[in-house]
C-alpha positions as CSV (number, residue, x, y, z in Angstrom):
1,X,-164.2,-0.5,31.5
2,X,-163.6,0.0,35.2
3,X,-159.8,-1.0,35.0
4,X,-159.3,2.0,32.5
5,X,-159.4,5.8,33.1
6,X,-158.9,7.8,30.1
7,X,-157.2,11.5,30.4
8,X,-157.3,14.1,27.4
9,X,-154.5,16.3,27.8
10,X,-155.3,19.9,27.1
11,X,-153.0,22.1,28.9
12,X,-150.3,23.0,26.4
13,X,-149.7,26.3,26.1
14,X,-150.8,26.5,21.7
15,X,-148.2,29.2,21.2
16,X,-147.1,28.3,17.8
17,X,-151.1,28.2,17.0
18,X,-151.3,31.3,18.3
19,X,-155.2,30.3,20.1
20,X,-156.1,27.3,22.8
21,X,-156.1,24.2,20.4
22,X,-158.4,22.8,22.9
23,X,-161.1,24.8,21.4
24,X,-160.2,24.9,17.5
25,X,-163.6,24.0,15.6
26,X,-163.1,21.3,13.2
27,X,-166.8,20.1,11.6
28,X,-169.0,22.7,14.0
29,X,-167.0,20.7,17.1
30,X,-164.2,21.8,19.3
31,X,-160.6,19.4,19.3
32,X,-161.8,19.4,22.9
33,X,-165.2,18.0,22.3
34,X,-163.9,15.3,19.7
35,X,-160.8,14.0,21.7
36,X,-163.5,13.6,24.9
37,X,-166.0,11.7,22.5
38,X,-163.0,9.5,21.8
39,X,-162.0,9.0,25.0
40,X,-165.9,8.0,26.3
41,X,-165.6,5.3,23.6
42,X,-163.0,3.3,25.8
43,X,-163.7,4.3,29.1
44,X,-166.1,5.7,31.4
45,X,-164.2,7.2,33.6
46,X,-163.0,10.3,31.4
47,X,-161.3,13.8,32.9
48,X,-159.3,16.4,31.4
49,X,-155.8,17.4,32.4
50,X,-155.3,21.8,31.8
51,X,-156.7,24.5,33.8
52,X,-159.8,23.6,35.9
53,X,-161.0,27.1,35.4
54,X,-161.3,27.2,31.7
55,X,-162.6,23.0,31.6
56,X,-164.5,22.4,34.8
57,X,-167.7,22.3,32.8
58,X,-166.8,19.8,29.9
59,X,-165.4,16.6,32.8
60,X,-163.6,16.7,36.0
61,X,-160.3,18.2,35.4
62,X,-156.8,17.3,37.1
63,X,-154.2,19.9,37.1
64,X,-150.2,19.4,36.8
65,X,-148.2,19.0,40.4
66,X,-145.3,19.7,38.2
67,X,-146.4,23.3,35.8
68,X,-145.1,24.0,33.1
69,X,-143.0,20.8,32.7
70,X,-144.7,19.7,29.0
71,X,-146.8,16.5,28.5
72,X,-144.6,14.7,30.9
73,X,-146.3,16.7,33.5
74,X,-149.9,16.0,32.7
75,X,-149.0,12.2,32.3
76,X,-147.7,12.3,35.4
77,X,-150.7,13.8,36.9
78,X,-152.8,12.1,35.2
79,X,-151.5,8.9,36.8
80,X,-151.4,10.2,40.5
81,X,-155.1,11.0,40.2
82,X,-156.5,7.8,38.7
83,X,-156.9,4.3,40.8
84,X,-157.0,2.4,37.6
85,X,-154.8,-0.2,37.1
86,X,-154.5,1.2,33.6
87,X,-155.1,4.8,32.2
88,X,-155.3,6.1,28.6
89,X,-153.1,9.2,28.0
90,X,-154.7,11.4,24.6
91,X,-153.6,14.3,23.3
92,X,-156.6,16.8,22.6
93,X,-155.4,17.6,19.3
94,X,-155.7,14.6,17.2
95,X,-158.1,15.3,15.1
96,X,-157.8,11.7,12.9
97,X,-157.6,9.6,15.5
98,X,-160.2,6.3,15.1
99,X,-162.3,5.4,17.6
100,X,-161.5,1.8,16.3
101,X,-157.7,2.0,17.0
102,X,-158.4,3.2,20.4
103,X,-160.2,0.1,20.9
104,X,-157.8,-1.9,19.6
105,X,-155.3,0.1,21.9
106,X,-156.6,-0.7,25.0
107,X,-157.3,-4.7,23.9
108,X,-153.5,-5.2,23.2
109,X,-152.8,-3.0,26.6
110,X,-155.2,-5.4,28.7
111,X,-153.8,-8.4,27.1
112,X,-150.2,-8.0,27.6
113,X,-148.1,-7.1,30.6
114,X,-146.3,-4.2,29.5
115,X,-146.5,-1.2,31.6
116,X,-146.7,0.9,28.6
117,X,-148.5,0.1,25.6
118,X,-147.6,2.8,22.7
119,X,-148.0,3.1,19.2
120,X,-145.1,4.0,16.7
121,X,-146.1,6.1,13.5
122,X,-144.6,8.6,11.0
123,X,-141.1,7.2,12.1
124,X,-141.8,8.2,16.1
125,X,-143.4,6.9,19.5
126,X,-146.5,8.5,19.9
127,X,-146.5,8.6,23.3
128,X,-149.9,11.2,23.7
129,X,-151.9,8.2,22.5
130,X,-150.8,5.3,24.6
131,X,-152.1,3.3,27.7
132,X,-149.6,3.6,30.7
133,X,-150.1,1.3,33.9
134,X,-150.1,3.3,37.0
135,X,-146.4,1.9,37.9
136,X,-145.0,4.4,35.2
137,X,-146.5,7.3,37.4
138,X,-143.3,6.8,39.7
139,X,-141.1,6.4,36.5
140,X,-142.5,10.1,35.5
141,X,-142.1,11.5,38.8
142,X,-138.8,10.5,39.3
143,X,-137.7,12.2,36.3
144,X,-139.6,15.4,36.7
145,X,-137.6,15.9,40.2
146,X,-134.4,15.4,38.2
147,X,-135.6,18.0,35.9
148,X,-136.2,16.1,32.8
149,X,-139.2,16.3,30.7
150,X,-138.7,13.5,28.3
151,X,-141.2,10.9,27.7
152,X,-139.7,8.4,25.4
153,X,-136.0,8.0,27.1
154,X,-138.0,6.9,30.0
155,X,-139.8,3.7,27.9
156,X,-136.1,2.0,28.5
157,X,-136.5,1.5,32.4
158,X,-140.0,-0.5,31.9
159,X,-141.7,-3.1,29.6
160,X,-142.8,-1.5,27.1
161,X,-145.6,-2.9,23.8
162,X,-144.7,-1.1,20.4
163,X,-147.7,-1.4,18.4
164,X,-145.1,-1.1,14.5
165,X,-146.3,0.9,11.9
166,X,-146.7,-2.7,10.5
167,X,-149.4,-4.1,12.2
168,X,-151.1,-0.5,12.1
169,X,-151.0,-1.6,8.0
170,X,-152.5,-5.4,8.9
171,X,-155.5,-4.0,10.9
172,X,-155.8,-1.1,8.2
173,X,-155.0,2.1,10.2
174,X,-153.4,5.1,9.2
175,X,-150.1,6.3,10.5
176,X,-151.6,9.8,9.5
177,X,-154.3,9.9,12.3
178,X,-151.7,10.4,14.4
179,X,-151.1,13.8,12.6
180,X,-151.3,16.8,15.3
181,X,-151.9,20.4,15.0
182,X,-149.3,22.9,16.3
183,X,-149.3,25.4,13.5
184,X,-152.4,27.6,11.6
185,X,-151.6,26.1,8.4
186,X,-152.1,22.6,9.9
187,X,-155.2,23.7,11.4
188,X,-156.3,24.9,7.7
189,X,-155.0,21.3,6.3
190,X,-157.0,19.3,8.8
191,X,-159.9,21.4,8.2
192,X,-159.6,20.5,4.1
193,X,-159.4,16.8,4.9
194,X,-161.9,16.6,7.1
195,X,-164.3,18.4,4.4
196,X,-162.4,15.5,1.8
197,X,-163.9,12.7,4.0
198,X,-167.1,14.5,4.2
């Protein structure tokens, strides 16, 4: 596990939730809580990219060089702070994710020589629940100084490992963990089938 640092990424701003996802309760526990849990499955080095006032106390936090710049930014840090060969980029608000698929994740990503090891689901890269070698920290920082913020344009310049929505359906994993939550009424649907599984 030493060759893997995993980051949850919990600085986004939530304004369409309208509260700090990071710290939605979904089964008595916070996204926050759950998407660290995760993480600590995979890796033991685990920290939190967001605010280190309002995380300090949950795992060491790393804050953005580049503010207000979206998820690219926090990748971006993320990778300038770790010394692992290899780190694991997770959104915090995946509430569906498997613990199994992460470990899968990081097999393929140790396996292969990709830089970047990403999932595609629901039609779409899903590029907040990926492994990234630490090479694709210059990638990001290069296009953060030419003031672009996307993530998946950049996956051209580097070798890259699509795991396909068909081999999620060989090993029996559901494109809908990758389901986020950005509005209230998502929140409310996760909530339901959460209870459903329950």
């Amino acid at each position: 596990m030493a060759d893997l640092t995993a980051f949850v990424l919990a600085g986004g701003k939530s304004s369409r939730m309208g509260a700090d996802k990071a710290s939605l309760l979904l089964d008595g526990r916070t996204l926050l809580e759950r998407a660290l849990e995760l993480a600590r499955s995979v890796a033991e080095d685990v920290r939190i990219v967001g605010a280190r006032e309002k995380f300090a106390a949950f795992a060491p936090v790393i804050e953005d060089e580049y503010a207000e710049r979206g998820p690219l930014g926090g990748i971006h840090a993320a990778l300038s702070a770790s010394s692992s060969p290899r780190s694991l980029i997770l959104a915090v608000d995946l509430p569906f994710l498997e613990e199994r698929f992460l470990q899968y994740l990081v097999a393929e990503a140790r396996a292969g020589i990709a830089t970047v090891t990403v999932p595609r689901a629901g039609g779409g890269l899903q590029p907040l629940c990926a492994v990234y070698g630490h090479e694709f920290g210059e990638v990001a920082e290069q296009a953060l100084a030419a003031g672009r913020n996307k993530i998946d344009t950049l996956f051209a310049q580097i070798p890259v490992r699509i795991i396909e929505e068909e081999e999620l359906t060989r090993f029996a994993f559901s494109a809908a963990m990758f389901d986020n939550l950005n509005t209230r009424d998502e929140w409310e649907q996760a909530r339901r089938r959460r209870q459903q599984k329950t």
